[in-house]
Structure formats: structure tokens, C-alpha cells
N, C-alpha and C positions, 0 to 999 in steps of 0.2 A: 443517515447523517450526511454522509460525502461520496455522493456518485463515482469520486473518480478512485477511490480508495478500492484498488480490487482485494476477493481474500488472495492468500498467497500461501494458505499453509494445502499441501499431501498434492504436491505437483511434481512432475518426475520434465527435467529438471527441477531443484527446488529452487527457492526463490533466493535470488542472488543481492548480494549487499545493494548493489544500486536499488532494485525494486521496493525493498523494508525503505530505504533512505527517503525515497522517495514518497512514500508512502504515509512516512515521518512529517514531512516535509509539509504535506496536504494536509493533513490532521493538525498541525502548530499553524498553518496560514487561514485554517477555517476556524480552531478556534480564539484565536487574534484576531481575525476580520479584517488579514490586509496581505497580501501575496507579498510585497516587497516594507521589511521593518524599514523605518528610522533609523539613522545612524546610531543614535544615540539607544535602541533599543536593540539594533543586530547582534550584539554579542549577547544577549536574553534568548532572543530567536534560535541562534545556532548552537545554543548549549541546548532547549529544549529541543530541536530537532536530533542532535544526536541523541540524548538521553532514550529518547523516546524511541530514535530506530533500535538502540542499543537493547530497549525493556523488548523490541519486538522480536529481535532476533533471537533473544531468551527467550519467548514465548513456540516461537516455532519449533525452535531446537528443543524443545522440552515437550512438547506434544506428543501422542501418540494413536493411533488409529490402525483399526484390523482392517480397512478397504484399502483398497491397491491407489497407487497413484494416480492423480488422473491427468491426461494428456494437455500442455496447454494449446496446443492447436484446434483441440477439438471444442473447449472449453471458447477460445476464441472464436471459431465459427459460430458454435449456440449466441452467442452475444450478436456476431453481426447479422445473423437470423434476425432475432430479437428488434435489433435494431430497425433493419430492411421494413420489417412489418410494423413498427413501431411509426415510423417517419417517411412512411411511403405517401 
């Protein structure tokens, strides 16, 4: 659905308010179809953006999984791998 949306859940650190907010953020301006609301429609937008990081940081904090963490550095290298080969 949204490229830029990473997961975020069994990361050692775990994912911090900014990154869900964010993440929120993506998710309410893809499915609106507009990065920056109307005035008159902003206070819609930023209620659904908190709601929504709000549902997700419930969903992380409530998860659970027998695999160990996994590193974001290393997670981040695999991506820019990925990428290199991708768009070389």
C-alpha cells in the first residue's frame, strides 16, 4: 500500500512515539489523497492522525513474539542493499 510506511513492531530499540506518529501520518495522507489538508478539513486530519498512531502504539505494545529483536541497523543496511541493486 504505502512504501514509506516501515514495520516497526520486535525492534530492539523499540519504536518510539515519533516513528508510529509518523507512520500515522503516511497512512491518513494516502488514504485522503493529499499530504497537506485544507484548513477547513485540518482539524479532521489531525484527529485521525493521532487516533490512529494512538490504535498503533496499542497494537505494538500488545503484541508478542518468541524471536529476539531484531537490530535496526542491520534491517537498515538489508534495505539499502536492496536498494543499491534495485536502482543501480
Amino acid at each position: 500500500m504505502c512504501r514509506n510506511i516501515k514495520p516497526l513492531f520486535n525492534f530492539d530499540p523499540p519504536a518510539t512515539d515519533e516513528e508510529i506518529h509518523d507512520a500515522a501520518l503516511q497512512f491518513v495522507r494516502k488514504l485522503s489523497g493529499t499530504t497537506k489538508p485544507s484548513k477547513r478539513n485540518e482539524a479532521a486530519f489531525e484527529r485521525a492522525v493521532g487516533s490512529i498512531a494512538a490504535c498503533a502504539r496499542e497494537l505494538l505494545d500488545s503484541m508478542e513474539t518468541s524471536q529476539p529483536p531484531r537490530d535496526r541497523e542491520e534491517v537498515a543496511a538489508k534495505a539499502r542493499a536492496r536498494n543499491a541493486v534495485r536502482f543501480a
